[in-house]
C-alpha positions, 0 to 999 in steps of 0.5 A: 191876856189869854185866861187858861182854865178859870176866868180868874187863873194863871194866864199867859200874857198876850204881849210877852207871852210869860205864864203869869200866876195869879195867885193872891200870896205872890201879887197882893191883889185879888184880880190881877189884871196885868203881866208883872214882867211887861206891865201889860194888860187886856180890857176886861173889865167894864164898870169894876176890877175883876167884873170881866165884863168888856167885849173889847178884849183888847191889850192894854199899853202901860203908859205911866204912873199915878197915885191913888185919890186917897179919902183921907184928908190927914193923908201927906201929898204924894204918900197914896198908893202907886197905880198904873195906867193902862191904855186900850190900844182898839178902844183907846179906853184908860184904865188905873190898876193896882202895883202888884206885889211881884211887878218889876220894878224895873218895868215900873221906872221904864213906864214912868220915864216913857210917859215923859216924852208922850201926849198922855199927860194931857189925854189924862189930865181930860179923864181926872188922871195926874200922870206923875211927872220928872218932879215925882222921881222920889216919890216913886223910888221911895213907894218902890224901893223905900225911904232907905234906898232913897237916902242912899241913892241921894249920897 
């Protein structure tokens, strides 16, 4: 992604080309680090979200879906929070990000489904990352789209 003005704006995406805002009201998330139309990113951050401190620079491919180690032991399997998976395609580096508010969900099924026919389960797996698999499908839908779509599509 290529930053215009400050290193935390708008941007425009280096692999759809779309200007993409990065204001708090429309995403949810503080350092938003990734196009919501294509889903994909840019290597800049080295040790914590929003640092900005890796000299790769490279695109990130969105190459599947997780959900977030929660703390809380109370917690129901599958009820954490949906993350993306980025990959660096210079430096093969793996990264996990926060959904945004506005990302497509579309883009987001698109991305689950691609991961099925993929080495990235077993690249993942190496790093501590669970890809979500076909078994997930509900999952997904209801942190998508909520419990009620899920009824309905199930009728």
């Amino acid at each position: 992604m290529r930053r215009s003005g400050s290193s935390f704006g708008d941007f425009k995406c280096a692999h759809c080309h779309v200007l993409v805002s990065s204001a708090h009201f429309l995403s949810g998330v503080n350092n938003r680090n990734h196009c919501p139309y294509c889903l994909w990113s840019c290597h800049l951050d080295l040790y914590a979200a929003g640092d900005r401190l890796s000299a790769c620079k490279g695109q990130m491919k969105p190459i599947g879906l997780t959900m977030k180690n929660g703390k809380n032991r109370y917690r129901l399997e599958n009820q954490g929070e949906l993350m993306l998976v980025h990959e660096c395609i210079e430096c093969s580096a793996l990264s996990i990000n926060r959904i945004a508010a506005d990302d497509d969900p579309a883009s987001l099924v698109a991305v689950f489904q691609a991961s099925f026919e993929s080495r990235i389960h077993c690249q993942c797996a190496g790093f501590g990352i669970q890809i979500l698999t076909r078994n997930d499908a509900d999952t997904l839908h209801r942190q998508l789209f909520g419990e009620e779509m899920t009824r309905r599509q199930a009728c």
